[in-house]
C-alpha positions in Angstrom: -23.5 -7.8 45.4 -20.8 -10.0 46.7 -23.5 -13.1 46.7 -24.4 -12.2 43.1 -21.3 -12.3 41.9 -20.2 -15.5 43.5 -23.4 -17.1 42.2 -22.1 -15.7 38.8 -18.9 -17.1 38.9 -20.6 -21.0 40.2 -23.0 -21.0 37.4 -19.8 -19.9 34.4 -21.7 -16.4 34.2 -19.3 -13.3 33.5 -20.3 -9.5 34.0 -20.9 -7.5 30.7 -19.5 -4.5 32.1 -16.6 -6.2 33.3 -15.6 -7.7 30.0 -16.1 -4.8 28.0 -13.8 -2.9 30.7 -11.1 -5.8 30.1 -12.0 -5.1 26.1 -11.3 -1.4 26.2 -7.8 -1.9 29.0 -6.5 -4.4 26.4 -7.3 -2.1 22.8 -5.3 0.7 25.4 -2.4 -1.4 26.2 -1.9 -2.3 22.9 -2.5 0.8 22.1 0.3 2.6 24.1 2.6 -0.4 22.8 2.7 2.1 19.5 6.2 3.7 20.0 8.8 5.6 18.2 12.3 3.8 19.3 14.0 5.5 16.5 12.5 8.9 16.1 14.1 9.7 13.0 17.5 9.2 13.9 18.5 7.1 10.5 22.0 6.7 11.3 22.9 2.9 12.9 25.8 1.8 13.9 26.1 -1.9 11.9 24.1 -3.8 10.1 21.1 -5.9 11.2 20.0 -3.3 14.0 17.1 -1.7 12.3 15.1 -3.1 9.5 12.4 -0.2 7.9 9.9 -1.6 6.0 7.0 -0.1 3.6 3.9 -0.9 1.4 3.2 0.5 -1.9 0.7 -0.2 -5.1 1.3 -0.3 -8.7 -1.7 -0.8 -10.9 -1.3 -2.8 -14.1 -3.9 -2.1 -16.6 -7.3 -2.7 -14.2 -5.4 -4.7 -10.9 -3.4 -3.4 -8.4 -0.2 -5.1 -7.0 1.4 -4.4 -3.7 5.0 -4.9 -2.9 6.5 -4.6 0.6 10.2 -3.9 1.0 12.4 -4.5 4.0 15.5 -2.3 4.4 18.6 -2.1 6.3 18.8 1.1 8.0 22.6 1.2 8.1 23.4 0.6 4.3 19.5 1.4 3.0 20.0 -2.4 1.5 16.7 -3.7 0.4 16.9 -6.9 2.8 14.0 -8.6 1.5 10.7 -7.5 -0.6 7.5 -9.3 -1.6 4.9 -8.6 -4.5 1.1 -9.4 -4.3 -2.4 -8.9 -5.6 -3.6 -8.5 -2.0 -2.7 -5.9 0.7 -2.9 -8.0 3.5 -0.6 -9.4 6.7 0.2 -12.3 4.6 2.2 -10.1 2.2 3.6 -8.5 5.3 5.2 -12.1 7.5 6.4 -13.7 4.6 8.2 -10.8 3.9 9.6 -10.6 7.0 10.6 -14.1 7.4 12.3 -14.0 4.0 14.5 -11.3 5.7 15.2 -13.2 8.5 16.2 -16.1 6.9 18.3 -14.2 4.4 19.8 -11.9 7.5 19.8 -14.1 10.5 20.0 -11.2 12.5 21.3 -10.9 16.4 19.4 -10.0 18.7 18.4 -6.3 19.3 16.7 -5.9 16.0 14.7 -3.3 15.4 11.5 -3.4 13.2 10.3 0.5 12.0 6.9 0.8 9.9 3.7 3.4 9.9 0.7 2.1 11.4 -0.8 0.3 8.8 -3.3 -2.2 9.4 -0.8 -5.1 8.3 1.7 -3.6 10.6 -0.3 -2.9 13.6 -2.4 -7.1 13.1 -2.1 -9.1 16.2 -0.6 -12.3 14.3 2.4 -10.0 12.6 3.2 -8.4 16.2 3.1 -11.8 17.7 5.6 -13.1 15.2 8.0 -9.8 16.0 7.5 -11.1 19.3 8.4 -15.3 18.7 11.9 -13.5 17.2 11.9 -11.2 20.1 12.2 -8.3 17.9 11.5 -4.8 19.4 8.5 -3.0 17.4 8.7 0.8 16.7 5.9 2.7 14.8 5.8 5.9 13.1 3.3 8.7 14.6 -0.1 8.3 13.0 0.2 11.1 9.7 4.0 11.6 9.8 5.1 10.1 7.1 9.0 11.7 7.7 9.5 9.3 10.6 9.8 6.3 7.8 11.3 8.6 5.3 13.9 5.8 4.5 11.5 3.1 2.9 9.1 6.0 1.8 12.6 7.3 -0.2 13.1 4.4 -1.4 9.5 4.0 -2.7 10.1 7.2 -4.2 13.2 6.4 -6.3 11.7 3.2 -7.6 8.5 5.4 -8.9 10.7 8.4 -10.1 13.1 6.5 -12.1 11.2 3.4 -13.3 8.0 3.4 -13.1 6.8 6.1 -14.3 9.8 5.6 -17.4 8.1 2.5 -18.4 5.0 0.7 -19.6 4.4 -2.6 -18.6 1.6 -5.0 -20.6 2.1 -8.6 -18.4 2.4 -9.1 -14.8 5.8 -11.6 -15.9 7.2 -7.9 -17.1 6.2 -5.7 -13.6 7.6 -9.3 -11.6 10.7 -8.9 -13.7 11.2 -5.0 -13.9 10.8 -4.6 -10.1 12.7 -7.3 -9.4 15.7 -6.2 -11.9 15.3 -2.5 -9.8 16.0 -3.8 -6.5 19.3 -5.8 -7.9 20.2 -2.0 -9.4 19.4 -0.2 -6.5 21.4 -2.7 -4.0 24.6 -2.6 -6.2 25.0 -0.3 -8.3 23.2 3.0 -7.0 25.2 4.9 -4.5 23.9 6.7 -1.5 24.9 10.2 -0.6 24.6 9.3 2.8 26.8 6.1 2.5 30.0 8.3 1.0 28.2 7.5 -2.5 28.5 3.9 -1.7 26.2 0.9 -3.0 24.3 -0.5 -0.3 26.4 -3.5 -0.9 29.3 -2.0 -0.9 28.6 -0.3 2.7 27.9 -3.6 3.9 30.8 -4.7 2.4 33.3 -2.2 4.1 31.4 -2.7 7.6 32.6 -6.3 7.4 36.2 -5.7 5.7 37.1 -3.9 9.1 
């Protein structure tokens, strides 16, 4: 067996067995790399430590749009969002890197989403990694371990929406965009002291 495999190795030859074993070890590690760091403790202390990010649809006449938000976890500020026709990991890094650039954030960052197949894609957890920013997942079907960004989803349906009718993509573009601008300085949070997002961050930096 020792001969074989040495003869193996001479001629470039590589066991079947032993790459699908290497195959299987890697999907495990990555895998187990899945992990809750915040399990739902949605109370930070500052800005900038935990970003919680989401992906919902809107469908305008016959196509669907997708638009990923980034939030704060400290003032729920929506950091940085994205709209698109396709739900794909594209939509998901230059979201992030919009963030970044807008935030600039220290290091110790902390990036919370479900397990979504954008999420979850080698090239977006490689670029977490090139920013060294720590990855945490929600459990698979627990949708209350990113209740932040699923609230905010939530609000935007609840209270625009489904109050309005839009007939152009320029009007959905504009009406979401209009939203986030509402929701970042004008609506207040009960669990801010009925503070803006804004104004939270605001007040963190006044001290």
């Amino acid at each position: 067996e020792a001969f074989v495999s040495a003869r193996m190795q001479e001629l470039g030859l590589a066991s079947v067995r032993n790459q699908a074993k290497q195959i299987y070890q890697n999907m495990r590690n990555r895998d187990s790399a899945r992990k809750d760091l915040i399990k739902q403790h949605f109370s930070v202390k500052k800005p900038n430590q935990t970003w919680v990010s989401d992906v919902t649809c809107y469908k305008l006449k016959d196509r669907y749009y997708y638009i990923c938000v980034i939030l704060d976890l400290y003032s729920r500020k929506v950091v940085a969002y994205k709209l698109s026709k396709k739900n794909s990991t594209q939509l998901l890094t230059s979201t992030f890197k919009q963030a970044w650039a807008l935030r600039d954030p220290p290091e110790g960052l902390i990036f919370h989403s479900d397990q979504g197949s954008q999420y979850t894609s080698f090239e977006f957890r490689d670029l977490l990694k090139q920013f060294e920013v720590s990855q945490s997942f929600s459990a698979p079907g627990a949708p209350y371990d990113n209740a932040v960004a699923e609230s905010f989803f939530a609000s935007i349906k609840k209270e625009d929406f489904r109050r309005n009718f839009y007939k152009t993509e320029g009007e959905f573009r504009a009406a979401v965009k209009e939203y986030i601008e509402f929701y970042n300085d004008y609506r207040p949070h009960q669990r801010l002291g009925f503070l803006t997002p804004n104004q939270a961050e605001a007040a963190f930096y006044q001290k």
